[in-house]
C-alpha positions in Angstrom: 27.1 79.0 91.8 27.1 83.1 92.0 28.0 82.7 95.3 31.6 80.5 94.4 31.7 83.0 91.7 31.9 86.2 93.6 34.0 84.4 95.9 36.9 83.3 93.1 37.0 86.8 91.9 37.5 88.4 95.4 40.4 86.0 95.7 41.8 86.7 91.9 41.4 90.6 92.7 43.5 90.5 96.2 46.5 87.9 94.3 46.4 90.6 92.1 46.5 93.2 94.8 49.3 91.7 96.5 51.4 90.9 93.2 51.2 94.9 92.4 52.2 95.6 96.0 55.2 93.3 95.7 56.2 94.6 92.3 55.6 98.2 93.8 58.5 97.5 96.8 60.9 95.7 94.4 60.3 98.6 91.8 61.1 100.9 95.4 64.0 98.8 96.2 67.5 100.0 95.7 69.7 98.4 93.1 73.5 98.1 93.7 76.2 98.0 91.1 79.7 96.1 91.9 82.5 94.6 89.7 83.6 91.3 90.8 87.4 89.8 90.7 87.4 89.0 87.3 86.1 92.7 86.2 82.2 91.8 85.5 79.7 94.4 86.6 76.8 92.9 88.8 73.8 94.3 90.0 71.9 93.5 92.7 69.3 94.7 95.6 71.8 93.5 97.8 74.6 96.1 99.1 78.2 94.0 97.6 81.1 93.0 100.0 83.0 96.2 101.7 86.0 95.0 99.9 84.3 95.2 96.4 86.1 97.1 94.1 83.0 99.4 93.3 80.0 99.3 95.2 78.1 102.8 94.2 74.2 102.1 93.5 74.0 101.7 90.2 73.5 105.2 88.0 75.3 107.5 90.9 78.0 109.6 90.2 80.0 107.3 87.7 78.9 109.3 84.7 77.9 107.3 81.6 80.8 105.3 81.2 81.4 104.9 84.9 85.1 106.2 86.2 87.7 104.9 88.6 89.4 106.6 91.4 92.4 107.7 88.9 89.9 109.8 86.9 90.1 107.5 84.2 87.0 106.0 82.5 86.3 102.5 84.2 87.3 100.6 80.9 91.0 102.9 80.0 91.7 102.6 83.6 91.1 98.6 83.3 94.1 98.7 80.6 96.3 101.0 82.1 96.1 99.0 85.0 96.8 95.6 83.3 98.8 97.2 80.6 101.2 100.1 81.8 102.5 102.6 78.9 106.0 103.9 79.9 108.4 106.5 77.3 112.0 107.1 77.7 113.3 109.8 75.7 116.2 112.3 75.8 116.7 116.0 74.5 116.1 117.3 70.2 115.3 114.2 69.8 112.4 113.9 67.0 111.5 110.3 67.6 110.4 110.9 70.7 108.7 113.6 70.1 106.8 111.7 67.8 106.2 109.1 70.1 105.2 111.0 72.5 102.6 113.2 70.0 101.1 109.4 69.3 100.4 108.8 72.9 99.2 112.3 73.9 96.9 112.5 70.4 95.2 109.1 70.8 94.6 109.5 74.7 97.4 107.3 76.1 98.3 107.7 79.6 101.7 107.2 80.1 104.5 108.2 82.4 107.7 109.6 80.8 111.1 108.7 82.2 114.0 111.2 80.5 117.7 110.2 79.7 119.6 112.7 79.9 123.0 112.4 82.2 125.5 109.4 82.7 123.5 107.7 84.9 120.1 107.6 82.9 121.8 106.2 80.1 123.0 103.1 81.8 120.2 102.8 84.0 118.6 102.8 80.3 121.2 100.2 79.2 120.5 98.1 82.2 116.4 98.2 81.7 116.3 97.5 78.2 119.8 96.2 77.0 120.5 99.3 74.8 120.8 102.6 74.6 119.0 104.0 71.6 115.8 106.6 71.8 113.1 106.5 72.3 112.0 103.1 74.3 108.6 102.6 75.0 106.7 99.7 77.0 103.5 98.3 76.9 102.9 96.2 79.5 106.4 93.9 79.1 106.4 94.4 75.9 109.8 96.9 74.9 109.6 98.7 71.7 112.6 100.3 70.6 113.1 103.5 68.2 109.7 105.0 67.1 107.4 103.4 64.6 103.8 104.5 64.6 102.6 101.5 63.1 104.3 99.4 65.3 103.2 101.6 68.2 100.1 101.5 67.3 100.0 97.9 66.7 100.8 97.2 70.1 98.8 99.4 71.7 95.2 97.9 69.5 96.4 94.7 71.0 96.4 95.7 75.0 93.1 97.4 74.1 93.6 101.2 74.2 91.0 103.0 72.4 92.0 104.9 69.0 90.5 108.1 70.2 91.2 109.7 73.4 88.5 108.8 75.9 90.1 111.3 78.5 88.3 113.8 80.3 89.0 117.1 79.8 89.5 117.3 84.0 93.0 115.1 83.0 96.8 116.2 83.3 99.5 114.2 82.0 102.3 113.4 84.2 105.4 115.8 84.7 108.1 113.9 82.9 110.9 113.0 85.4 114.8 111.7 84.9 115.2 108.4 84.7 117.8 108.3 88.1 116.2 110.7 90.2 119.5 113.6 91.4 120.9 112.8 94.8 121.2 115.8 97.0 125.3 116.7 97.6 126.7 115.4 101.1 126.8 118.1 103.2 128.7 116.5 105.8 132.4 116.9 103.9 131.5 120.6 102.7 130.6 121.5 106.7 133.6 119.6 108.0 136.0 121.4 105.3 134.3 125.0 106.4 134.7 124.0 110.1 138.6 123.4 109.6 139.3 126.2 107.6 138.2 128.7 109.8 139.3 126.9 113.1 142.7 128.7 114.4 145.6 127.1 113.4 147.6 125.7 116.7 150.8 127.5 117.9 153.4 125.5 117.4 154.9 123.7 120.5 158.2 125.1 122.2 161.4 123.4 121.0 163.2 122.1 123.9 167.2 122.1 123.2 168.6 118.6 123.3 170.5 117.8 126.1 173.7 116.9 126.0 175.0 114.2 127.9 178.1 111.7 128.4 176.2 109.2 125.9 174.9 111.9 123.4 177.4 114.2 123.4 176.7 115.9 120.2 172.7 116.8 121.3 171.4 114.5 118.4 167.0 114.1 119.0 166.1 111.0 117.1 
């Protein structure tokens, strides 16, 4: 009876050796973070697909939010993605300086488009049916003339966080014209300097008309 005893716990002790030896390599074992199509973080001690969007081990590099590519923490980046913020606006005009304080203040980023020449404003006209400032899009939604509830509005609803979540590493956009300037045709300018200074051609001799019994006057049609 000892005997079976002794013998049960040598068994229970090397199960329990083994269990700590397994638990030892998985604790050892590398963990992988990835985000799936539909934007849900997985982990897993399996490295993810090469065409995963993120596939970092878990807790390297991404900070405590995580960050994408752009700079952007993982989750703003996630609604600018889905839910682009665009603002037209023009010269001393106060509206869109306020809408543009709104979106720089809360931590927006946005690309600004300005109207400022013929061609932005029916570019303008042809975008969004009108041509009043400032116009601002969220996603495909068009807001027109500034209104900082409605702004705002909008903006809670495509998810944007009320603080700016930016890091302090990020710079806004340059703002850019609407219709980018086409360079002048220098073809036309060259061709008018290349005739200008060419010689001018000597005229050609006159040759007297001759007269003969069916012309006799000389006449040169």
């Amino acid at each position: 009876m000892l005997h079976s005893t002794f013998r049960d716990r040598l068994a229970l002790a090397a199960a329990t050796g083994a269990a700590l030896a397994l638990m030892a390599g998985s604790a050892a074992a590398q963990v992988y973070r990835s985000v799936g199509p539909d934007g849900r973080v997985v982990y897993s001690d399996k490295p993810p697909a090469a065409n995963a969007r993120d596939n970092a081990p878990a807790g390297a590099g991404t900070g405590a939010g995580g960050s994408s590519a752009s700079g952007l923490p993982y989750q703003l980046n996630q609604v600018a993605q889905r839910f682009p913020v665009t603002l037209y606006s023009g010269k001393d005009c106060a509206p869109c300086d306020s809408g543009r304080n709104l979106l720089v203040n809360r931590g927006i980023p946005f690309t600004e488009k300005t109207v400022n020449t013929d061609a932005d404003v029916k570019a303008l006209q042809r975008l969004t049916g009108d041509t009043n400032l400032p116009v601002a899009t969220v996603g495909g939604q068009r807001l027109s003339g500034f209104s900082d509830a409605e702004w705002s509005q909008y903006l809670d609803a495509a998810g944007y966080p009320k603080s700016s979540q930016l890091p302090s590493t990020y710079r806004r956009p340059a703002a850019a014209p609407l219709v980018a300037a086409r360079p002048a045709a220098a073809a036309p300018a060259a061709a008018a300097s290349a005739a200008a200074s060419a010689p001018e051609a000597a005229p050609a001799p006159s040759v007297a008309p001759q007269r003969t019994t069916t012309n006799p006057a000389g006449i040169r049609f």
